[in-house]
Backbone as a printed PyTorch tensor [residue, N CA C, xyz], in Angstrom:
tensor([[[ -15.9060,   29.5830, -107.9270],
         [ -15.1780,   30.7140, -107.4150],
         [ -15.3740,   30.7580, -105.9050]],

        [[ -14.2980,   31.5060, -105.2240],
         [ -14.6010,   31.0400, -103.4610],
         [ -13.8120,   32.5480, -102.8370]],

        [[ -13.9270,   33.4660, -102.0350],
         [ -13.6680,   34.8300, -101.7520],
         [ -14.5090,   34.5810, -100.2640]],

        [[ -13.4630,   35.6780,  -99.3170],
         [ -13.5990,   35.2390,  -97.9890],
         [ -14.3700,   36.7260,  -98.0890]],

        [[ -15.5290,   36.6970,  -96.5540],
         [ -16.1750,   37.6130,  -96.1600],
         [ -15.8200,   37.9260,  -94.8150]],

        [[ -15.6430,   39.3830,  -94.3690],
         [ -15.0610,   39.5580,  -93.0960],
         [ -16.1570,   39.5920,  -92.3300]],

        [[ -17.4210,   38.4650,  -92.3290],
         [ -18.9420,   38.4560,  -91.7090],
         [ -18.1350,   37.8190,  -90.2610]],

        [[ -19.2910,   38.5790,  -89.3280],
         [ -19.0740,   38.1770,  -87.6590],
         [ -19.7410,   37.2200,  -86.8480]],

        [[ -21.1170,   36.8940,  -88.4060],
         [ -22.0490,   35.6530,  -87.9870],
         [ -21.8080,   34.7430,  -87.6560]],

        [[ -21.8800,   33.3860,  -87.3100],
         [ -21.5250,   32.0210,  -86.6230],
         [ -21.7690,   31.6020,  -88.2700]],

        [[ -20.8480,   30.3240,  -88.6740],
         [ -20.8590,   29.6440,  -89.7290],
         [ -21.6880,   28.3600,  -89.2720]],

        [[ -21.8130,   27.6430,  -90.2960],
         [ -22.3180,   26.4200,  -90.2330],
         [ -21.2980,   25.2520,  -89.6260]],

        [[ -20.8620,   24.3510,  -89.1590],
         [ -19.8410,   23.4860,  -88.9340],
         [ -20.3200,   22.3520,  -89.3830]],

        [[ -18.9670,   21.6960,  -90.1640],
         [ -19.0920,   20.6730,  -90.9060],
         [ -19.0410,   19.1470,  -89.8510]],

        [[ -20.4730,   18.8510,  -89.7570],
         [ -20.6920,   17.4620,  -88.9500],
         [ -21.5810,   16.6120,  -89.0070]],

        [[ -21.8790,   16.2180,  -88.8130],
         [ -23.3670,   15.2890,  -88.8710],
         [ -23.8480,   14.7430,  -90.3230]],

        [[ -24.8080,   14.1410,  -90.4770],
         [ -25.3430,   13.7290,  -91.8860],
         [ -24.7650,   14.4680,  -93.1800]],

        [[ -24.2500,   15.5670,  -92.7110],
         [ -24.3670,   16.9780,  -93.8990],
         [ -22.9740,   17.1510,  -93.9280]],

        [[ -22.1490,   16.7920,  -93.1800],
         [ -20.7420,   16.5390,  -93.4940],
         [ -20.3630,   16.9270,  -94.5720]],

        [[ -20.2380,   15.9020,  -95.5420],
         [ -20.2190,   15.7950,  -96.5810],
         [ -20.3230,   17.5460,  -97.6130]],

        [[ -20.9810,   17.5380,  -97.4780],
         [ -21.7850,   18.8470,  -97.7700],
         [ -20.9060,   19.8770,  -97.7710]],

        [[ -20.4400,   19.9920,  -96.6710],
         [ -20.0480,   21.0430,  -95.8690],
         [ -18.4620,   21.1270,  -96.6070]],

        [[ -18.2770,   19.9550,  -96.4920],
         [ -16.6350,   19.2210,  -96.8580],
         [ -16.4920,   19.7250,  -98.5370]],

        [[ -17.4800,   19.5440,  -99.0560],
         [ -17.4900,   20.3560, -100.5810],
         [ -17.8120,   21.3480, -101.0010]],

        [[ -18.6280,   22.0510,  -99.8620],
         [ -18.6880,   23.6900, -100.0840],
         [ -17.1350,   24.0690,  -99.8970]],

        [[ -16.3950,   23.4420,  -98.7640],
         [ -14.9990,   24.5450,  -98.6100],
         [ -14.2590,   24.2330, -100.0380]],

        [[ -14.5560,   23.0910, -100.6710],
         [ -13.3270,   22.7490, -102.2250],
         [ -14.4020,   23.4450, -103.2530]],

        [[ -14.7450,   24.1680, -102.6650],
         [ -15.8680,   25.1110, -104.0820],
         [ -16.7370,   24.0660, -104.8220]],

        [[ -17.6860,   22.8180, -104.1660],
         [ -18.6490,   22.5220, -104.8730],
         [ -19.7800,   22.3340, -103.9720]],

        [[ -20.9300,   22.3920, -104.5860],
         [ -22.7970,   22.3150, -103.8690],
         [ -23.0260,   20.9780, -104.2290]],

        [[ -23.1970,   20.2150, -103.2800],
         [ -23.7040,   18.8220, -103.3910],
         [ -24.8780,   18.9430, -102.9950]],

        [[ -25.9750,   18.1290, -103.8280],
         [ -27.3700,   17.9260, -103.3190],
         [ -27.6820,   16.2530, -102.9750]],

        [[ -28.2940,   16.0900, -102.8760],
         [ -29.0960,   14.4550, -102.1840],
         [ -29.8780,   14.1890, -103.4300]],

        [[ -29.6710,   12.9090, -103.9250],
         [ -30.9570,   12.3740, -104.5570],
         [ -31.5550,   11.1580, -104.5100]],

        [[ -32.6660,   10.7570, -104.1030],
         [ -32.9780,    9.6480, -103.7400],
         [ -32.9180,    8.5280, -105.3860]],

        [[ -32.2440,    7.1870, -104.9740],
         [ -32.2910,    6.4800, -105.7520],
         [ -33.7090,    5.4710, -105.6670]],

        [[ -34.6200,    5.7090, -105.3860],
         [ -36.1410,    4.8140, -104.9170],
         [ -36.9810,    5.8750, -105.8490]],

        [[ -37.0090,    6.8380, -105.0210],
         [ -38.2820,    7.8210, -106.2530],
         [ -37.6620,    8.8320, -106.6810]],

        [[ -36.4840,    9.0090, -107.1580],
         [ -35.8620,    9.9250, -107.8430],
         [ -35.7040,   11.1880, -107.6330]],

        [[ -36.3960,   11.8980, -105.9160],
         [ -36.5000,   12.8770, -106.0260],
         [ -35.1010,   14.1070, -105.1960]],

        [[ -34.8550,   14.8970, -105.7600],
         [ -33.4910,   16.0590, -105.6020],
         [ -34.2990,   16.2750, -104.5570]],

        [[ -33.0350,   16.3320, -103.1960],
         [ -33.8520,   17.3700, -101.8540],
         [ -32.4030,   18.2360, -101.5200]],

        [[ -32.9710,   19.2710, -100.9000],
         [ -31.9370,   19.9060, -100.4630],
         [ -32.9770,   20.5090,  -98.5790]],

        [[ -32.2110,   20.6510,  -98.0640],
         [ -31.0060,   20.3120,  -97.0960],
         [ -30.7830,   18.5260,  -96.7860]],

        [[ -29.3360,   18.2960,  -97.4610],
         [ -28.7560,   16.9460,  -97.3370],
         [ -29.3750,   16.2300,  -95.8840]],

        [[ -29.4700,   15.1240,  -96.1570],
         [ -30.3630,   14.3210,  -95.4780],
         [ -30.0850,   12.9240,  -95.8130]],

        [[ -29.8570,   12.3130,  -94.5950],
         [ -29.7750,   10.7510,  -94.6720],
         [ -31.1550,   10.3400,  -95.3800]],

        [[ -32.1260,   10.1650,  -94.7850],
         [ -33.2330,   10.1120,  -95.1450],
         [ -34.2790,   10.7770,  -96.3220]],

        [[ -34.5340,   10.5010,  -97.4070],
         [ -35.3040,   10.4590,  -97.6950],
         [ -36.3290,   11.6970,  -97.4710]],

        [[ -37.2780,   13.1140,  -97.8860],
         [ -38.0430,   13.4500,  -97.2800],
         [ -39.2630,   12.9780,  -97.8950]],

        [[ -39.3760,   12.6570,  -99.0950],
         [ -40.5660,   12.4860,  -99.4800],
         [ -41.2110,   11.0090,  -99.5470]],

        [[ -40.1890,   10.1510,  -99.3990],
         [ -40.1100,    8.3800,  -99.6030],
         [ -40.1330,    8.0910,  -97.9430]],

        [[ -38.7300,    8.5770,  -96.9840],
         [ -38.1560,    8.4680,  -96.1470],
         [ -37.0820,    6.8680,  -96.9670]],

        [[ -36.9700,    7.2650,  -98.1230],
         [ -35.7090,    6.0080,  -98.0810],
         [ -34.5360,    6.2100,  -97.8160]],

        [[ -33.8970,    5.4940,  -97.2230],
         [ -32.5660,    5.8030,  -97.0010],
         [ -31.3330,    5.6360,  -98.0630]],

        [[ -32.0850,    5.1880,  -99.2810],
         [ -30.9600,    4.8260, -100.3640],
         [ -30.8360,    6.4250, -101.4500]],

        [[ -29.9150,    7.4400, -100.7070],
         [ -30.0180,    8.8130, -101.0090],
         [ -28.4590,    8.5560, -101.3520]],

        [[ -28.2430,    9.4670, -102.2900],
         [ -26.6590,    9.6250, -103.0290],
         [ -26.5730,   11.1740, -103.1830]],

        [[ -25.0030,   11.3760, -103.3380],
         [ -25.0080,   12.7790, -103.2910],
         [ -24.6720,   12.6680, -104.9980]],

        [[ -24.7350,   14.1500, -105.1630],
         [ -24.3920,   14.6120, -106.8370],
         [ -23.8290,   16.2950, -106.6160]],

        [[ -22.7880,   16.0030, -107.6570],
         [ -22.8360,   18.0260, -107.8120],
         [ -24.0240,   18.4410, -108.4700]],

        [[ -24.3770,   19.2670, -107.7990],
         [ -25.0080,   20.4670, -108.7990],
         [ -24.5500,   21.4510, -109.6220]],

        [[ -25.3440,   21.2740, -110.6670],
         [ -25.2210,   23.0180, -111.9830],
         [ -24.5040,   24.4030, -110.9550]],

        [[ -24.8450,   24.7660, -110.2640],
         [ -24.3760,   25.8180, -108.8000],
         [ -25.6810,   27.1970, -109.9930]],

        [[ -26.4480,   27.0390, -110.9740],
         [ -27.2140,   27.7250, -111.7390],
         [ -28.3440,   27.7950, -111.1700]],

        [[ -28.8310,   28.8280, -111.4250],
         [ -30.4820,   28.5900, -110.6640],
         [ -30.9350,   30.5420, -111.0520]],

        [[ -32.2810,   30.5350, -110.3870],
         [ -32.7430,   32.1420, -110.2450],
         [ -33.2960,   31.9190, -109.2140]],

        [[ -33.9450,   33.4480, -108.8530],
         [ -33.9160,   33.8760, -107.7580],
         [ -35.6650,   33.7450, -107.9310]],

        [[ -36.2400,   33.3060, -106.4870],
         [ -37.7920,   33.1710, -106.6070],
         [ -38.5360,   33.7990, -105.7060]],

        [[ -37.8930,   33.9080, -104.5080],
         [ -38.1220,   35.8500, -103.8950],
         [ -36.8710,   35.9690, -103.0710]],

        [[ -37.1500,   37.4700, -102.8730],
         [ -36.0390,   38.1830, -101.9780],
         [ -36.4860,   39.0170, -101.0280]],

        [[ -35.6660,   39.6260,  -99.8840],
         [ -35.9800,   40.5820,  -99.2720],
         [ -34.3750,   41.4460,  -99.2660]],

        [[ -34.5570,   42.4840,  -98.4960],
         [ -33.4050,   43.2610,  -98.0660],
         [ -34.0700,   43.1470,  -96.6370]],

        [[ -31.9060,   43.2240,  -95.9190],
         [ -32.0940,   43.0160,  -94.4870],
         [ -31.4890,   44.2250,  -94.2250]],

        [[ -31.8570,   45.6550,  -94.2400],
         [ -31.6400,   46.5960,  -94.1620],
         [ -30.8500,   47.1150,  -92.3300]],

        [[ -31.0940,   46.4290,  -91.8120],
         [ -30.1950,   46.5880,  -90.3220],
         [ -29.2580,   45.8310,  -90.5890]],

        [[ -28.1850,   45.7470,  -91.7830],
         [ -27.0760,   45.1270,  -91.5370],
         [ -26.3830,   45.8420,  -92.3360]],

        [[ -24.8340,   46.4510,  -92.4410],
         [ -24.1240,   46.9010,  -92.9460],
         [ -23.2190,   46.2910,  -93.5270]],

        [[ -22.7120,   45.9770,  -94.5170],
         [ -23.7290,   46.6020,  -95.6910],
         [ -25.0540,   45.9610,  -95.6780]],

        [[ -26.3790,   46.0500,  -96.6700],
         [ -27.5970,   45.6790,  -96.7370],
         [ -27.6360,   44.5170,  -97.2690]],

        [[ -27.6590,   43.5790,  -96.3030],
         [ -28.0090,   41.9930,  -97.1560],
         [ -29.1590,   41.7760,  -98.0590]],

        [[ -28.9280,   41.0350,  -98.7530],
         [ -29.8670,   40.2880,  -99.7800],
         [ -30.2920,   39.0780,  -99.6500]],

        [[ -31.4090,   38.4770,  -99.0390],
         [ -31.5530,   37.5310,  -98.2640],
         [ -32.7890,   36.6520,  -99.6810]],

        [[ -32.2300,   35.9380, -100.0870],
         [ -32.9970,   34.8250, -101.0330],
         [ -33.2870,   33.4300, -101.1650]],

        [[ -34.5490,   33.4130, -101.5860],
         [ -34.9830,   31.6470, -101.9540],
         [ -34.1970,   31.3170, -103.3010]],

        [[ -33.2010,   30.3990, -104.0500],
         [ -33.0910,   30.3420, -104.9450],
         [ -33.2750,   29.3920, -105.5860]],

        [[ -34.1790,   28.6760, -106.8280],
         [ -34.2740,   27.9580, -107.1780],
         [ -33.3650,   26.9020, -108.3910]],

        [[ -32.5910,   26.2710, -107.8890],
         [ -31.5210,   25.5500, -108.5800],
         [ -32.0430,   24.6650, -109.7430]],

        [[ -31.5960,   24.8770, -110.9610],
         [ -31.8260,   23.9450, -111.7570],
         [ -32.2810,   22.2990, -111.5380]],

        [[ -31.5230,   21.7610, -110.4750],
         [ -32.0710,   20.5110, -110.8230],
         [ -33.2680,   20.5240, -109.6820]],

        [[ -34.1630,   21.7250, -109.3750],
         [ -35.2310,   21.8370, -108.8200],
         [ -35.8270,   22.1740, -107.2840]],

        [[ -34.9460,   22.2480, -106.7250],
         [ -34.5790,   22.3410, -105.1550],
         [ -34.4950,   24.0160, -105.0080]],

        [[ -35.3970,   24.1700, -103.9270],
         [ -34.8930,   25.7230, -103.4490],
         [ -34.5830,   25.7980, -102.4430]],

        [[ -33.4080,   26.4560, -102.2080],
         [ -32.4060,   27.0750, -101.4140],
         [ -32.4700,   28.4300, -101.0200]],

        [[ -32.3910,   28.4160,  -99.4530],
         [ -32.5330,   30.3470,  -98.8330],
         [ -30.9460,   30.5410,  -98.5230]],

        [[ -30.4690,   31.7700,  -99.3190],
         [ -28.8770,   32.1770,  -99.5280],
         [ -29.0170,   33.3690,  -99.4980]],

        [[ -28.1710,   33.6810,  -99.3810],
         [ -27.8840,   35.5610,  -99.7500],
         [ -27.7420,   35.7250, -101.2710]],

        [[ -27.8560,   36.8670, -101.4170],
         [ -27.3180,   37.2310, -102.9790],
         [ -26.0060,   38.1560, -102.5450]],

        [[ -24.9900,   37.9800, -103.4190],
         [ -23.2070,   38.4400, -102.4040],
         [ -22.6330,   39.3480, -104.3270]],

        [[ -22.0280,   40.3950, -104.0630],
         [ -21.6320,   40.7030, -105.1470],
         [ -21.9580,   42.4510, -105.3080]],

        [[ -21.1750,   42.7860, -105.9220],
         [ -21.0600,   44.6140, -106.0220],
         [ -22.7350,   44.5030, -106.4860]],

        [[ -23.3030,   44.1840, -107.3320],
         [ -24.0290,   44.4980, -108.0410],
         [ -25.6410,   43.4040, -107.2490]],

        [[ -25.4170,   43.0760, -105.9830],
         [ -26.4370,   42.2920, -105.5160],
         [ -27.8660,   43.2860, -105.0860]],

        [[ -27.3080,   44.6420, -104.8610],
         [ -28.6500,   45.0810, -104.7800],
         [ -29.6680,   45.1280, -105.9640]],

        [[ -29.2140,   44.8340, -107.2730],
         [ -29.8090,   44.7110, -108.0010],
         [ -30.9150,   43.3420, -108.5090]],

        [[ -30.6890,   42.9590, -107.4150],
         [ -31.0830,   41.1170, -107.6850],
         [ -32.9860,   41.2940, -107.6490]],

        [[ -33.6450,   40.6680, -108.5370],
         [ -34.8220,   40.6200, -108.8750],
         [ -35.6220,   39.4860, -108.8660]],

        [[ -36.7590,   39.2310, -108.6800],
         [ -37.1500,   37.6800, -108.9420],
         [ -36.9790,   37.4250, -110.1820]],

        [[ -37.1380,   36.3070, -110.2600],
         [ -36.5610,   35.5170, -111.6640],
         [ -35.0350,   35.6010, -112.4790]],

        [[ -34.3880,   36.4410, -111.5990],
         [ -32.9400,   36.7810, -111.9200],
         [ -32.1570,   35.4730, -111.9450]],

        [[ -31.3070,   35.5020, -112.7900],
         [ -30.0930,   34.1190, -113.1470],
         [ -29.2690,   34.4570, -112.1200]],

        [[ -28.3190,   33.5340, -111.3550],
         [ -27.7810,   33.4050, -110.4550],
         [ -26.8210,   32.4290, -110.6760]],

        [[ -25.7250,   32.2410, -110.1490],
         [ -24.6750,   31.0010, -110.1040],
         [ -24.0150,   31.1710, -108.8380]],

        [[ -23.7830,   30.2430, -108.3660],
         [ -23.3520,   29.6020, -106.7990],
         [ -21.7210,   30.4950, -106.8140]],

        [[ -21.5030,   30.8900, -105.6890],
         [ -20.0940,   31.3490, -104.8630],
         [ -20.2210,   30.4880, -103.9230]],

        [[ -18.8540,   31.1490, -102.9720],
         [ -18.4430,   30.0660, -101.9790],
         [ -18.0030,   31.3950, -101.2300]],

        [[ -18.5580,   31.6340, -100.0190],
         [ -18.0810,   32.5360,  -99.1920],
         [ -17.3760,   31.9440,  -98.0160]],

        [[ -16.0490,   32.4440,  -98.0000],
         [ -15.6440,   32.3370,  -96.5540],
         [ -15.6310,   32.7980,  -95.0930]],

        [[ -15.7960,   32.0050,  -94.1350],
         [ -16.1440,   32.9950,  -93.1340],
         [ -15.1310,   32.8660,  -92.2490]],

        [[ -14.9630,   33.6750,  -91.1080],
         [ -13.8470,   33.6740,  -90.5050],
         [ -13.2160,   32.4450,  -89.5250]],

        [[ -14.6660,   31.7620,  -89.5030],
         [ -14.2450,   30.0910,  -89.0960],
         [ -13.5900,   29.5160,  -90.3590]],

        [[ -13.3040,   29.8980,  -91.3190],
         [ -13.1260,   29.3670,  -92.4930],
         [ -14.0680,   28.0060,  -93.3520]],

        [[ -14.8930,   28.2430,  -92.4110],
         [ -16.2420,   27.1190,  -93.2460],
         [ -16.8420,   28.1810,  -94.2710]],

        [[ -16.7060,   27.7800,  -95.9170],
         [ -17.1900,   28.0250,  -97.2310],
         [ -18.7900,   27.8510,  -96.9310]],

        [[ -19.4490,   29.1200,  -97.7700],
         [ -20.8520,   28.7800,  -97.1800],
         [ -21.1800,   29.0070,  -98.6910]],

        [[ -22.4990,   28.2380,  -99.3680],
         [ -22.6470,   28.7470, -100.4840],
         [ -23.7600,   29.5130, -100.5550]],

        [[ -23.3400,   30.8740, -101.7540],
         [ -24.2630,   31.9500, -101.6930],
         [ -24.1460,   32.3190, -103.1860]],

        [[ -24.7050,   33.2420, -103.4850],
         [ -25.0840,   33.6990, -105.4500],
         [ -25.0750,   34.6980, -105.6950]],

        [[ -24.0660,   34.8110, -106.6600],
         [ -24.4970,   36.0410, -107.5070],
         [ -24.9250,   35.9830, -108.4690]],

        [[ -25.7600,   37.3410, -108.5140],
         [ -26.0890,   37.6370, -110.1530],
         [ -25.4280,   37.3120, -111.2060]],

        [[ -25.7160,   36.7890, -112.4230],
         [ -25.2050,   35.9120, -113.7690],
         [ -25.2250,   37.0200, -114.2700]],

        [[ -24.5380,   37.2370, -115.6570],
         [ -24.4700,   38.5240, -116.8450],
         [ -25.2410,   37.4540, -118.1780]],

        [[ -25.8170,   38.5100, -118.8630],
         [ -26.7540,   38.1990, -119.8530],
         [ -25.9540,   36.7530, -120.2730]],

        [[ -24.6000,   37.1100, -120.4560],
         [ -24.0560,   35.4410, -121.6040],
         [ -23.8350,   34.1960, -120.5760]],

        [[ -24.3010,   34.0630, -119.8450],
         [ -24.5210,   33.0940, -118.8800],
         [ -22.8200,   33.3470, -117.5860]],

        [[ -22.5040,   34.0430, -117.5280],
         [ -21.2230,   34.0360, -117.1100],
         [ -21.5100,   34.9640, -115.9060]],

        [[ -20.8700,   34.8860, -114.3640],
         [ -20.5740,   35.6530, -113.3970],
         [ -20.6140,   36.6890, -113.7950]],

        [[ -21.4830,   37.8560, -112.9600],
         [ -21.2420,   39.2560, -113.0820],
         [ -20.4270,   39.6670, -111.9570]],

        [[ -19.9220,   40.8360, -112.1750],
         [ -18.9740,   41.4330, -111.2950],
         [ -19.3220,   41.4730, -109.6540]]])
């Protein structure tokens, strides 16, 4: 799912190593890195290797599934951001917002699934909302 935000922040720009990345957040998908030498998922995309430094790294979609492993509120921003570590199924944690009517409700260990926010550069940034009990997007 992908819904534009009228945010005034600077986006990310799609260039460098992470290209890629960037290029599949705007078509609504989260690509992660995985090294083909020691098998290990890294996230932020990286030519290199962080734990090997090998350079024989491939991208993959990710589940966009995960929970939440802490949070804060950024209470000087209107509305009140939800600023989170989230931990993605295939093991990688990621710092995102939590985005959604119902984000002040976001808790540790809360289920989560990947959005795609737009920003007014029109670079897709990915961020999460809260999941509903049957594994499905909440409102």
């Amino acid at each position: 799912m992908m819904h534009t935000s009228p945010s005034t922040q600077p986006l990310p720009q799609a260039g460098g190593e992470a290209a890629e990345f960037w290029l599949a957040a705007s078509g609504g998908r989260l690509l992660l890195k995985c090294c083909e030498d020691c098998h290990e998922v890294h996230y932020f995309p990286r030519t290199l290797c962080p734990f090997c430094f090998s350079g024989n790294t491939v991208w993959f979609e990710a589940s966009g599934r995960g929970t939440i492993y802490t949070l804060t509120l950024n209470r000087r921003t209107e509305p009140c951001q939800v600023i989170a570590y989230v931990r993605l199924e295939e093991g990688v944690t990621m710092m995102t917002n939590v985005v959604g009517e119902n984000a002040l409700q976001a808790a540790i260990g809360a289920a989560v699934t990947v959005d795609f926010i737009a920003g007014d550069n029109g670079q897709h940034v990915p961020m999460f909302r809260l999941a509903s009990a049957e594994g499905k997007q909440a409102p």
